[in-house]
N, CA and C atoms as a LAMMPS dump frame, in Angstrom:
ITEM: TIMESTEP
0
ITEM: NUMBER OF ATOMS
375
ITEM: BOX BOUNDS ff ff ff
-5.0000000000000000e+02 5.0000000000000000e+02
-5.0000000000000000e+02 5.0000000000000000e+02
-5.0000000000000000e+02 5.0000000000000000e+02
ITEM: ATOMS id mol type element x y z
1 1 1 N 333.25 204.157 -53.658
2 1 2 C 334.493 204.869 -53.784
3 1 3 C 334.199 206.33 -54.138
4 2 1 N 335.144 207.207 -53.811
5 2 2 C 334.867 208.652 -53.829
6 2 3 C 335.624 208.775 -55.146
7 3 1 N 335.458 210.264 -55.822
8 3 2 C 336.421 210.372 -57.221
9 3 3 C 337.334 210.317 -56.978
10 4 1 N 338.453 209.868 -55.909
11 4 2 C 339.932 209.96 -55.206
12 4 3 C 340.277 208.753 -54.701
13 5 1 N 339.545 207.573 -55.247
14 5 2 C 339.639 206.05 -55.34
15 5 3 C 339.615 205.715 -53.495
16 6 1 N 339.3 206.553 -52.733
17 6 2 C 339.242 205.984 -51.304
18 6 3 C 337.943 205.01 -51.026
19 7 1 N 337.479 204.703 -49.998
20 7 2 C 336.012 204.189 -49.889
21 7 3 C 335.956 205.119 -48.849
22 8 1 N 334.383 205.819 -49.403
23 8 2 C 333.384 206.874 -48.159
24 8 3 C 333.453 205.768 -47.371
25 9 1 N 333.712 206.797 -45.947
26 9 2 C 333.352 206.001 -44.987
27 9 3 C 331.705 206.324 -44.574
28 10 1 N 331.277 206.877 -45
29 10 2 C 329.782 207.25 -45.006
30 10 3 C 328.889 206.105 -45.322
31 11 1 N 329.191 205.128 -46.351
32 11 2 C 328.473 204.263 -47.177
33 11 3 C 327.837 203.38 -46.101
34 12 1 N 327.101 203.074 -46.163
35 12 2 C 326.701 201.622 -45.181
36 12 3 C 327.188 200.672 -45.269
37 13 1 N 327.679 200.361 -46.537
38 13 2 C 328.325 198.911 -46.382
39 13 3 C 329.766 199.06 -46.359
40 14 1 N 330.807 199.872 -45.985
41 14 2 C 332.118 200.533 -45.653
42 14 3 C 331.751 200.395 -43.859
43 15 1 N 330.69 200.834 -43.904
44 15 2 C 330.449 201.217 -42.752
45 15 3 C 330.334 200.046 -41.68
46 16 1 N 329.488 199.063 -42.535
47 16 2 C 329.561 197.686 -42.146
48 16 3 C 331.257 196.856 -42.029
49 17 1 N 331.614 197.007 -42.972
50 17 2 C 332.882 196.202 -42.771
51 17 3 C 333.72 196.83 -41.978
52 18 1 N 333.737 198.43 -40.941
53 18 2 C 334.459 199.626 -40.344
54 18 3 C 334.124 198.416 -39.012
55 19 1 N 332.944 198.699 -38.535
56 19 2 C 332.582 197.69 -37.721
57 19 3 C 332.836 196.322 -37.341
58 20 1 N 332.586 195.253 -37.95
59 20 2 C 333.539 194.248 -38.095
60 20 3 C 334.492 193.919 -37.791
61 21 1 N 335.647 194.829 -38.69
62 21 2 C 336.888 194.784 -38.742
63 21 3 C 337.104 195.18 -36.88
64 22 1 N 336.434 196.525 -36.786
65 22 2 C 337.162 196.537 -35.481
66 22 3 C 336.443 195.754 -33.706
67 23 1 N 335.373 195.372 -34.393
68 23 2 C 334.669 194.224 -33.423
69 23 3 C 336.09 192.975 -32.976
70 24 1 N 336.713 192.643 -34.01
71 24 2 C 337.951 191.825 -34.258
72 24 3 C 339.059 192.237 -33.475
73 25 1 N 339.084 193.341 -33.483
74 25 2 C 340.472 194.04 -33.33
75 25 3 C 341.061 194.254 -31.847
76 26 1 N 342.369 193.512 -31.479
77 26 2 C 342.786 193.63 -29.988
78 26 3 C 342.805 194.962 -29.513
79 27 1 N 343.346 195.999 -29.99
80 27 2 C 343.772 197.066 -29.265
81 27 3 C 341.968 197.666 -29.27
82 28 1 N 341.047 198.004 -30.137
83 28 2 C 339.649 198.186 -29.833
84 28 3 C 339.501 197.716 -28.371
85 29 1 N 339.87 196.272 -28.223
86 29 2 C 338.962 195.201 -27.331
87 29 3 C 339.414 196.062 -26.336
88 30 1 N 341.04 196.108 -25.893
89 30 2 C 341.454 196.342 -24.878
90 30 3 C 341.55 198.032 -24.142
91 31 1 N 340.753 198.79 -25.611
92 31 2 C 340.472 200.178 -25.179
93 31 3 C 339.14 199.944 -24.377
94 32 1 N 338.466 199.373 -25.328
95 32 2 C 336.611 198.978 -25.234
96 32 3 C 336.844 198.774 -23.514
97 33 1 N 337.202 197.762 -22.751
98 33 2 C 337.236 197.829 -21.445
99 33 3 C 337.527 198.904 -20.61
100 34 1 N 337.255 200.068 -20.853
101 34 2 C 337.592 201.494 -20.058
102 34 3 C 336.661 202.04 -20.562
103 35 1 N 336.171 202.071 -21.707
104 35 2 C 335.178 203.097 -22.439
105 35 3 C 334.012 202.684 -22.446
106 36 1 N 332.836 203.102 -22.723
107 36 2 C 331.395 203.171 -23.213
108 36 3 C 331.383 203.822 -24.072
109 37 1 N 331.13 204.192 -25.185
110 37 2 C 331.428 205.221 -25.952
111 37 3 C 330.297 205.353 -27.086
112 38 1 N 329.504 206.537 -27.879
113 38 2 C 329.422 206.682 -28.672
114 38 3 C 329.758 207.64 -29.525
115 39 1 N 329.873 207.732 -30.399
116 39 2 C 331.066 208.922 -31.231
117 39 3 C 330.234 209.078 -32.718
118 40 1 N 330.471 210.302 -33.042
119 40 2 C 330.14 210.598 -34.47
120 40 3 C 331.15 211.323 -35.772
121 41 1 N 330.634 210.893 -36.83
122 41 2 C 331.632 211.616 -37.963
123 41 3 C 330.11 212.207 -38.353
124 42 1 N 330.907 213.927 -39.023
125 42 2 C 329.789 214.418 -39.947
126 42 3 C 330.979 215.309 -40.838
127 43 1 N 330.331 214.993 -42.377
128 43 2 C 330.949 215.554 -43.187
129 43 3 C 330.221 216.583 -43.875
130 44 1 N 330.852 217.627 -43.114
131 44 2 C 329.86 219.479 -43.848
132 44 3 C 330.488 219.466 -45.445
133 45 1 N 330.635 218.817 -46.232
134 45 2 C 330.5 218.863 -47.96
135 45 3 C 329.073 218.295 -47.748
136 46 1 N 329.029 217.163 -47.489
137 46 2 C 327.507 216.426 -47.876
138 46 3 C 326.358 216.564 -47.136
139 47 1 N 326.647 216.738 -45.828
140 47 2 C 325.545 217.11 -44.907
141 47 3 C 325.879 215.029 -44.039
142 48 1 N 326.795 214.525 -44.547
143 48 2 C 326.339 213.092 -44.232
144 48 3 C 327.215 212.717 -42.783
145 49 1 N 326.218 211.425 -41.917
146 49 2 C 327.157 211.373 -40.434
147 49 3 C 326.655 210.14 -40.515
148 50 1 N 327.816 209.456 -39.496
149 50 2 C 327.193 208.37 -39.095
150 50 3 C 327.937 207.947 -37.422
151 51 1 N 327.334 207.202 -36.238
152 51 2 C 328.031 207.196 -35.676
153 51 3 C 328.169 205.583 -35.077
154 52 1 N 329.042 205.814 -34.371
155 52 2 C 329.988 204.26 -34.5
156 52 3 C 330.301 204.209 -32.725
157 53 1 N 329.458 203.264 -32.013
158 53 2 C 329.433 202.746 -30.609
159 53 3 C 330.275 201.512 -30.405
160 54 1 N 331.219 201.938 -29.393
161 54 2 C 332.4 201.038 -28.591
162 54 3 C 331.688 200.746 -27.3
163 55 1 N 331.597 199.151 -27.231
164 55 2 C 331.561 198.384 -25.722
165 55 3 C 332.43 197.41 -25.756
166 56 1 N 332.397 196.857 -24.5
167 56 2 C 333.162 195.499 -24.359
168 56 3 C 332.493 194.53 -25.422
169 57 1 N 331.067 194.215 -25.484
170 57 2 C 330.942 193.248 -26.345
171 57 3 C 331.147 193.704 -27.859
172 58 1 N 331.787 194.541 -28.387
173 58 2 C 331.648 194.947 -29.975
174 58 3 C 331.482 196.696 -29.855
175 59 1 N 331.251 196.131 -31.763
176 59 2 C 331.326 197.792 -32.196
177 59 3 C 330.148 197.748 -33.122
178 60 1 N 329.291 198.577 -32.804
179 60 2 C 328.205 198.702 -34.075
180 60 3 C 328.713 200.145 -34.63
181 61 1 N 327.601 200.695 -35.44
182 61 2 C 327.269 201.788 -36.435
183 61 3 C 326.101 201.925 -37.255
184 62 1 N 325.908 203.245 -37.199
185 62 2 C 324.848 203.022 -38.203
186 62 3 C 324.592 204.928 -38.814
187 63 1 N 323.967 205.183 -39.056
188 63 2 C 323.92 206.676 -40.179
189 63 3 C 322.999 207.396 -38.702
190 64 1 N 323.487 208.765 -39.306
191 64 2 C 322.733 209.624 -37.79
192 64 3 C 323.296 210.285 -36.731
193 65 1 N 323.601 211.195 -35.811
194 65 2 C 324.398 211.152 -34.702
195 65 3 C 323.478 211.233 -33.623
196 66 1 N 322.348 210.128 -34.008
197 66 2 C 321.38 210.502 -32.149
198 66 3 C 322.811 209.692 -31.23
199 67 1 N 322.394 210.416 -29.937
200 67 2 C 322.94 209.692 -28.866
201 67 3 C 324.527 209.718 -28.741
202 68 1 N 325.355 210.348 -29.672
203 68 2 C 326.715 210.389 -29.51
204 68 3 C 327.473 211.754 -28.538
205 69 1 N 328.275 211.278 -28.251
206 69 2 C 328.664 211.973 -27.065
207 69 3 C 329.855 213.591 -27.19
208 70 1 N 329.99 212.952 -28.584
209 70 2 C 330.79 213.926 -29.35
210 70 3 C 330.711 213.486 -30.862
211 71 1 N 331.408 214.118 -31.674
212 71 2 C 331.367 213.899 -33.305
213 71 3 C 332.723 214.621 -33.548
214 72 1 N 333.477 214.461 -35.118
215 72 2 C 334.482 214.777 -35.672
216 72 3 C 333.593 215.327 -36.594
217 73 1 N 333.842 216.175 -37.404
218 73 2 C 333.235 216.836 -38.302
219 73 3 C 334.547 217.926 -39.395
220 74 1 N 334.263 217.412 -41.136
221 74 2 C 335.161 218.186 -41.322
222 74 3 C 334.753 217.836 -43.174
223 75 1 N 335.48 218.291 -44.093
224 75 2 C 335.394 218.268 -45.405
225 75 3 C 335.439 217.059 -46.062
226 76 1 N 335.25 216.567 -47.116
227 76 2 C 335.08 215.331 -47.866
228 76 3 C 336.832 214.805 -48.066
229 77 1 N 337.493 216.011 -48.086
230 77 2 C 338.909 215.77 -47.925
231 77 3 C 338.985 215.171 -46.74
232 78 1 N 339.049 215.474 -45.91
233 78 2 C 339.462 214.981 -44.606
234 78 3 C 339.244 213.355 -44.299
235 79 1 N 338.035 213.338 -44.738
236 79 2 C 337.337 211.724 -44.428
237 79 3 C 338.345 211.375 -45.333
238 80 1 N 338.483 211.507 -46.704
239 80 2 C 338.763 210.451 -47.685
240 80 3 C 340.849 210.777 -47.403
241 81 1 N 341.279 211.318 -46.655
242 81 2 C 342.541 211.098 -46.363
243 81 3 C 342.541 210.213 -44.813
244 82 1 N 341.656 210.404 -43.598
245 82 2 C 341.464 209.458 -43.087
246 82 3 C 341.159 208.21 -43.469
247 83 1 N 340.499 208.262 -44.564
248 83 2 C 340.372 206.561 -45.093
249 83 3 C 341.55 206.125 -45.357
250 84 1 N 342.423 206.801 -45.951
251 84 2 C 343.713 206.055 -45.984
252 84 3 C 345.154 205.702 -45.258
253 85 1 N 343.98 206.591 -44.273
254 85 2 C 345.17 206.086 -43.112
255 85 3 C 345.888 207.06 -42.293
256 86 1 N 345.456 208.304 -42.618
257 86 2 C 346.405 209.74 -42.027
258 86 3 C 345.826 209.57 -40.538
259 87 1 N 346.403 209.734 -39.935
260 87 2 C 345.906 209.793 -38.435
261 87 3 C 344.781 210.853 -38.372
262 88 1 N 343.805 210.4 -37.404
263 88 2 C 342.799 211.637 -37.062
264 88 3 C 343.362 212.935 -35.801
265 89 1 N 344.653 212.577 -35.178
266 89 2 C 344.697 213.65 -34.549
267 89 3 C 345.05 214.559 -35.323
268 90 1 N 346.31 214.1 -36.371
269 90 2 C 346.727 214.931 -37.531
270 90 3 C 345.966 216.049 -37.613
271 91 1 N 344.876 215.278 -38.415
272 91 2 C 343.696 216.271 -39.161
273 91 3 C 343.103 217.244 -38.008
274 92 1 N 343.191 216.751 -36.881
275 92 2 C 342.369 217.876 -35.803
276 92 3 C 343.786 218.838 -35.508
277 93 1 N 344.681 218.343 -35.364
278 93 2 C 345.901 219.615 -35.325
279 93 3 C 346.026 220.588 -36.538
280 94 1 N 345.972 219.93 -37.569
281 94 2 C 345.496 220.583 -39.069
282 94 3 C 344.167 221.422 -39.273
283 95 1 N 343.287 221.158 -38.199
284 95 2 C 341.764 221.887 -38.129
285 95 3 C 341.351 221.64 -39.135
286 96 1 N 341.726 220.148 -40.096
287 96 2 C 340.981 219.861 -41.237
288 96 3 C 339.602 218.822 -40.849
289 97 1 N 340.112 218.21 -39.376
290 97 2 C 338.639 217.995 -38.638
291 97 3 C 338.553 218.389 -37.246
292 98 1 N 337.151 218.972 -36.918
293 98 2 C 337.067 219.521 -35.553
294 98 3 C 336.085 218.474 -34.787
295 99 1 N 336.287 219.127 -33.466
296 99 2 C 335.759 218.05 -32.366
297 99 3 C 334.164 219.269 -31.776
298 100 1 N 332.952 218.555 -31.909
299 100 2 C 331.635 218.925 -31.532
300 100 3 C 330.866 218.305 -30.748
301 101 1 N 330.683 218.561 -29.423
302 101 2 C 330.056 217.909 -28.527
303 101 3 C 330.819 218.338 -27.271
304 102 1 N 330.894 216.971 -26.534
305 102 2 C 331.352 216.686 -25.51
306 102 3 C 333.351 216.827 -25.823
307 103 1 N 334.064 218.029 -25.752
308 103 2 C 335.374 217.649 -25.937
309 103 3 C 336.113 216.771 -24.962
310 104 1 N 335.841 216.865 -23.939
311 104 2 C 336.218 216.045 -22.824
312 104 3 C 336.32 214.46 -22.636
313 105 1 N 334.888 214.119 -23.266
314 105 2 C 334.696 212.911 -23.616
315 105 3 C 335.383 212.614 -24.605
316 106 1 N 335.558 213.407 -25.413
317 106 2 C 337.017 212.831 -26.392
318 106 3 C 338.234 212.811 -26.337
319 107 1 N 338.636 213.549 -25.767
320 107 2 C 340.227 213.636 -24.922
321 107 3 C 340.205 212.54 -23.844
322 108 1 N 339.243 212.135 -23.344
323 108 2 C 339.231 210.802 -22.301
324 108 3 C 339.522 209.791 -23.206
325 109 1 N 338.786 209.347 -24.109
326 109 2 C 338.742 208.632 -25.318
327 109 3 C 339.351 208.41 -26.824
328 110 1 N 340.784 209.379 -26.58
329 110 2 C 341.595 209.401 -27.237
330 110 3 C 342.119 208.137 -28.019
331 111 1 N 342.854 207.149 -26.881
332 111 2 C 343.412 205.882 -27.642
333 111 3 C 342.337 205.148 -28.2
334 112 1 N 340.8 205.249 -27.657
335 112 2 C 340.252 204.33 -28.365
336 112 3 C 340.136 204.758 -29.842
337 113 1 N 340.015 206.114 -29.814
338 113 2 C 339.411 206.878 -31.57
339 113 3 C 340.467 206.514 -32.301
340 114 1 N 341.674 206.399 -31.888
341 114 2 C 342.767 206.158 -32.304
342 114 3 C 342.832 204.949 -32.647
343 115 1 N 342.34 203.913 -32.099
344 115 2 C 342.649 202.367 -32.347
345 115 3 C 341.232 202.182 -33.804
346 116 1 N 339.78 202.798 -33.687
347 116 2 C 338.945 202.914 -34.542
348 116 3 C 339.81 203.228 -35.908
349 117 1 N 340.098 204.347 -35.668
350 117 2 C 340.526 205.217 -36.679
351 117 3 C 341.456 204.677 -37.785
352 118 1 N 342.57 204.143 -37.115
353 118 2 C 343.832 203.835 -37.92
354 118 3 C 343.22 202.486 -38.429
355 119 1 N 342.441 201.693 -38.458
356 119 2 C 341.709 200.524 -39.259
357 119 3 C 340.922 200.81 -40.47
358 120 1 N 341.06 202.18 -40.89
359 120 2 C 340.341 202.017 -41.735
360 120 3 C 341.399 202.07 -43.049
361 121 1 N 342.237 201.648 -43.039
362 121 2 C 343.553 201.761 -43.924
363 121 3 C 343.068 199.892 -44.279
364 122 1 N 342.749 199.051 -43.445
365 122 2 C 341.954 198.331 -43.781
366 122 3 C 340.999 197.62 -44.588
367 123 1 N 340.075 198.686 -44.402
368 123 2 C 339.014 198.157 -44.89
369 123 3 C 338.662 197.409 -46.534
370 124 1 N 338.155 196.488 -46.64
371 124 2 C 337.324 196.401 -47.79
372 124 3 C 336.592 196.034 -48.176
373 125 1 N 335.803 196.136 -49.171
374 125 2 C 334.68 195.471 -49.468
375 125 3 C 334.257 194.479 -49.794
């Protein structure tokens, strides 16, 4: 938990149950069939990222952004109000998180970040 009672989504084992949860999850499944995807978060307070791969069979994650096709990147605020659920386009209309990489590939991949995203209101340990 961060001093703002959210859970980092940074942690590995947040990170683990982020996964999971949306391995489970219909609207994932039924994005996952259009997409390949790998995607990253990096949070410039800590220096910390991790990134989180959509297929048809599942969702892994793990710490790092080799191989992602784009990343969200933004303040320790940002993550820990996404943890609770604020939408991530919000925060990118807010420029409290920005898009690095491939933008294209993320605007293609909109509903899926969207179906990731809003699960983490979810999560627990």
């Amino acid at each position: 938990m961060t001093a703002s009672n959210t859970l980092n989504l940074f942690d590995p084992a947040v990170l683990a149950a982020w996964t999971r949860l949306a391995s489970a999850d219909g609207l994932v499944a039924r994005q996952s069939v259009l997409a390949d995807l790998r995607l990253g978060l990096r949070n410039t307070d800590s220096g910390e990222t991790l990134w989180l791969s959509v297929t048809e069979a599942g969702v892994q994650g793990g710490l790092g952004l080799d191989g992602v096709a784009f990343h969200l990147e933004g303040a320790q605020d940002a993550f820990d109000d996404l943890g609770r659920g604020f939408p991530f386009n919000r925060l990118v209309r807010q420029h409290r998180l920005t898009v690095g990489g491939d933008l294209r590939r993320c605007v293609q991949n909109w509903l899926l970040l969207y179906a990731l995203t809003r699960l983490t209101t979810n999560l627990e340990l």
